[in-house]
N, C-alpha and C positions, 0 to 999 in steps of 0.2 A: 483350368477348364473354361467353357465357353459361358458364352449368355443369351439369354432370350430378349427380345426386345417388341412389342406388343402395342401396337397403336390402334386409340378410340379416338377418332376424329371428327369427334363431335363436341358441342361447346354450349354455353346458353346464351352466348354473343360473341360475337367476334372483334377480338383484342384489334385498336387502332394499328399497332407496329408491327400485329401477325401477318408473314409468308407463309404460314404454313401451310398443309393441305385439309385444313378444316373449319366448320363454321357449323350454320345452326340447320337443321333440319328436321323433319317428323317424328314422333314416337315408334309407327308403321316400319320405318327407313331403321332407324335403329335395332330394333329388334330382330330386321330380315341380318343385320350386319353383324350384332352378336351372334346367330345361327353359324353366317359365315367365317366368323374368326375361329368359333369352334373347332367349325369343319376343316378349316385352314392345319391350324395345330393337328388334328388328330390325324389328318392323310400323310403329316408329313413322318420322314423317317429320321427315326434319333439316331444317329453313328456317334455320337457323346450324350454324355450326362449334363445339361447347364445346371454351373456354378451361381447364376444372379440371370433376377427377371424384372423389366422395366417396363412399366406400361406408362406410353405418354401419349400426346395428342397434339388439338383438341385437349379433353377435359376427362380424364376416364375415372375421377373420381366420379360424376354423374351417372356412371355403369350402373344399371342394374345389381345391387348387390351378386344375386343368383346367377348373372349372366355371369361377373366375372370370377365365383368361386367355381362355376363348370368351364371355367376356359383353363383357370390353374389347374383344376385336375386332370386335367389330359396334357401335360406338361413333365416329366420325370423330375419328384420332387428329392431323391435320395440324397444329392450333392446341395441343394440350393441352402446359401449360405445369408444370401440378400435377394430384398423381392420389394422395389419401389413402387411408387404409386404416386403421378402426380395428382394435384388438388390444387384446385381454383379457391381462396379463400372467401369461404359462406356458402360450401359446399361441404363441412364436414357436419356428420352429426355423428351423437352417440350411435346409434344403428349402425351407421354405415362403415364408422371406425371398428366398432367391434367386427362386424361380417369381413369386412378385411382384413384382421388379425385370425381370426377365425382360418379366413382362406390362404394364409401363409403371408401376407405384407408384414414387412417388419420394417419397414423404411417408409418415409413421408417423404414429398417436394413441393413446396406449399410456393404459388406462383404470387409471391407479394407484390413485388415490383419498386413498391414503396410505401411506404408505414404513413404518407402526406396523402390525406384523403381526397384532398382537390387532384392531387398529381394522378392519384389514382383513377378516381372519374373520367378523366381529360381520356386514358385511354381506352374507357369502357368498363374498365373495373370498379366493382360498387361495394369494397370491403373500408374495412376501417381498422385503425391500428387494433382496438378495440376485440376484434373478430378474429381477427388474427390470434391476439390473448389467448380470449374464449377456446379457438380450436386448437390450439397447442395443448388445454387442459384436457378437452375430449380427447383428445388422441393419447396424452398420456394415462389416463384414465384407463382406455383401451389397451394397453401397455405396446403403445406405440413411441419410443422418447428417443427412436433417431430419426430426427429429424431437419430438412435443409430448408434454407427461407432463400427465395431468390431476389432480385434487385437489380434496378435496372440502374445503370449511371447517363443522365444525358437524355428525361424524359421532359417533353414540353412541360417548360415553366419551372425547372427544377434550379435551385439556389445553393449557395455554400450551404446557406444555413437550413434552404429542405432538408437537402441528405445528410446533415450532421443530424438532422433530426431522425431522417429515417436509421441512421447510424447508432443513433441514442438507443431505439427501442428494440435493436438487434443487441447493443449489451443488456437493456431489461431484463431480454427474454431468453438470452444464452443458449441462443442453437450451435448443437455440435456441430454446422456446417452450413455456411454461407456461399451460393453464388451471384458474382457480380461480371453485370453485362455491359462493357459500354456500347450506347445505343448507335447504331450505323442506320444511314439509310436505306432501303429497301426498295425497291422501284414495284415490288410483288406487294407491300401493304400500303391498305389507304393513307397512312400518316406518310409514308415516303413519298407515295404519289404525288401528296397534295403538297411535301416541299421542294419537291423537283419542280414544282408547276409556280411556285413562288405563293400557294396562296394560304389563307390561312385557320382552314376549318382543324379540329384537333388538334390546334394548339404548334402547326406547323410553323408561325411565326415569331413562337417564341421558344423556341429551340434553342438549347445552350450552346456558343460556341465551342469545338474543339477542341481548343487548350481549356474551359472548365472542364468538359468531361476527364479530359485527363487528370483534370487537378482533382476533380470528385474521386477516381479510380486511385490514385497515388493516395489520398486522403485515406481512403478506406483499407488500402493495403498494411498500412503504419496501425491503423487504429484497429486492426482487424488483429493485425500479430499483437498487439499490446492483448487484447483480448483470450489469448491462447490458441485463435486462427490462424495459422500462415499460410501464407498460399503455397497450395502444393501444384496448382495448373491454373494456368492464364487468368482462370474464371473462377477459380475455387478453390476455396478457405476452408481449414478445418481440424476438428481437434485430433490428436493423434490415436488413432483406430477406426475414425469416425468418416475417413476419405472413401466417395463412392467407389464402390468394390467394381460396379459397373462399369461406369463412367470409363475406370480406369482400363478397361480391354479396350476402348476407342484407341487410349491414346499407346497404349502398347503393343498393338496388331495384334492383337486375339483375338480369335475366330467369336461370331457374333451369329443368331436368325431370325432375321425380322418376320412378324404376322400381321396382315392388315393392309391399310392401306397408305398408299407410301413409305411402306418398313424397308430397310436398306438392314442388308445379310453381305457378310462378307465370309470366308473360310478358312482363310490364311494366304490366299493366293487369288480366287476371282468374287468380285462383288458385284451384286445387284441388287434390284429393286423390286418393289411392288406399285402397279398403277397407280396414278393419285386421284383418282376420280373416286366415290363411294358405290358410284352406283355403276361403275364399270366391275370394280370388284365383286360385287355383288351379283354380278348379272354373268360373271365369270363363272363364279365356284358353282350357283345356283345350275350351268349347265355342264359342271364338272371341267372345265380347262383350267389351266394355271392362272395366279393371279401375275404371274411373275412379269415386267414390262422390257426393263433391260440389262444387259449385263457386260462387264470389263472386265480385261484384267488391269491386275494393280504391279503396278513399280514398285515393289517394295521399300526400294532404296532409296527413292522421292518418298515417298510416303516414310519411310522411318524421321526424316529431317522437318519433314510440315505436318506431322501429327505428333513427332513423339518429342518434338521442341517446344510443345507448348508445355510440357511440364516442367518445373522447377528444378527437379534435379536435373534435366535436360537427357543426351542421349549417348553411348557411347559408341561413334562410329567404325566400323569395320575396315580394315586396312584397305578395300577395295572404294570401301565410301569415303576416305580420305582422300584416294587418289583421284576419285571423280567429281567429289568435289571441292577440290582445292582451291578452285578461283573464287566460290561465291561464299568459302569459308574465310578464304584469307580477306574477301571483299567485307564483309562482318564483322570479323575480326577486328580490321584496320577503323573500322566506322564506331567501334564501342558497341554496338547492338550484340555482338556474341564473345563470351569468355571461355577460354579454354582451362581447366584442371585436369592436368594430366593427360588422359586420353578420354577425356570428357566434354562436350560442347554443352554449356547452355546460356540461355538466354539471359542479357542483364536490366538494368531496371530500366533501362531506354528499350532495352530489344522488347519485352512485352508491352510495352505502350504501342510502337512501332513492330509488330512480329508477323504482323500484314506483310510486311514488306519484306524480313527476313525469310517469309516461307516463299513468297515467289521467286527469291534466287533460287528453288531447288528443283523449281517444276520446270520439267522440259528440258535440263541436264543432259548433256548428249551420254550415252552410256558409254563402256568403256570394253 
């Protein structure tokens, strides 16, 4: 079955290495926005039941408790299996844990980045491994205890010995489910900005080279499975049952509908988007037109090789996807980046370091 997908694009600062479409703005502004997500959800029409519900951002742990228990209830809850929540660490409290258990969250995504409180700082974050602790026990407490810690690899100023650090207190604290980001530049956040530009506010000039990030991501892959983690997709590590339920319709083409602003919905065949502005949203629903901005369809057959390659067990292509792509398989192939078992392609430990590269042989594929 499908999922829902729920964006609060609001924040209490805006992260140095965010692109995304959110940042900090009025109390006023928020609350006309919860109105209009409501409103979002409730006009729209169910032709299925969602399986799993995501709300990301921005910060939608900051939600109004109330706002976001009346936005799940106009949601069809019969099927939902899983129901995430991310959270900015030093945003959970007892209240707000319980109201979210209450409103059906049973999943946490707690936006660490790094357990190294200077690393932290550097991009706007002001938590502490400390706090981190802290709200793992609130939330379990709350009988919240699946929970994902995220982590970035390749954050200004970050060392072997930072992230074996930060590495350390992900075995302390033993989340069912780690993801890890190596950091790319961004031309859309201030931190990319300022190292494109050569200079060096946010810690832009002390950026780890390249091959550490990788050695940081290799490092953690090893010490993640020693842990009872293995990575199941590019980015993410986890115990067995414990693999986002969600997450995992991205990479397998299941139908998805986003609410909010900038939510991207896909059906099985055309995908779109919602405006990324707040206040264009806002200023939409308030006079009753769509939020909706643009829409495509999808190559399925490109898209089954650059979304569903990024999972570990990789994909098993269709006699028709063999024949069309046989140059940029056998091109992979012959480079080491892709393994074949049987009638299965996936990726190997070069090809995820490198899977950038692997997915652009697929796009643009002349069809057949």
């Amino acid at each position: 079955m499908a999922g829902v997908y729920l964006s609060y694009p609001f924040c209490a600062q805006k992260c140095t290495f965010c692109n995304f479409a959110s940042g900090v703005w009025p109390d006023a502004m928020k609350q006309r926005y919860e109105r209009m997500l409501a409103r979002e959800i409730e006009q729209h029409e169910w032709n299925w039941l969602p399986e799993t519900v995501y709300w990301g951002g921005g910060t939608p742990s900051l939600m109004r408790p109330e706002a976001l228990e009346g936005a799940m209830r106009v949601i069809p809850a019969d099927h939902i299996r899983e129901a995430t929540i991310e959270c900015a660490p030093g945003s959970v409290t007892a209240e707000r844990a319980q109201a979210w258990r209450a409103a059906g969250i049973n999943r946490v995504s707690l936006g660490v980045q790094s357990f190294v409180e200077a690393e932290a700082r550097r991009t706007g974050r002001k938590h502490s491994a400390e706090v981190v602790q802290r709200e793992l026990s609130v939330l379990a407490d709350a009988g919240i205890d699946n929970v994902n810690i995220d982590l970035i690899a390749g954050l200004p100023g970050q060392t072997f010995d930072s992230w074996r650090a930060s590495l350390g207190w992900v075995e302390r604290l033993a989340p069912p489910h780690v993801s890890i980001y190596m950091f790319e530049i961004d031309e859309d956040s201030r931190l990319g900005q300022e190292a494109l530009l050569g200079g060096t506010r946010y810690g832009a000039d002390v950026l780890p080279p390249d091959d550490a990030v990788a050695g940081f991501y290799e490092y953690a892959v090893e010490r993640l499975r020693v842990l009872g983690l293995p990575r199941y997709e590019i980015s993410n590590f986890a115990r067995s049952g414990f693999e986002s339920v969600h997450n995992l319709k991205y990479w397998n083409l299941e139908p998805y509908i986003g609410f909010g602003v900038d939510a991207h919905s896909f059906d099985g065949s055309l995908r779109w988007s919602n405006v990324d502005s707040p206040e264009d949203y806002i200023t939409r629903l308030e006079r009753g037109a769509s939020p909706r901005a643009d829409e495509s369809c999808s190559d399925l057959e490109e898209e089954h090789f650059f979304v569903g390659l990024r999972l570990a067990a990789g994909i098993e292509p269709s006699a028709r996807e063999w024949s069309r792509f046989k140059e940029p398989i056998d091109r992979s192939l012959a480079s080491g980046l892709l393994v074949r078992d049987a009638e299965r392609l996936r990726l190997t430990d070069r090809g995820f370091l490198l899977s950038n590269e692997v997915f652009q042989e697929f796009v643009h594929a002349p069809a057949i």
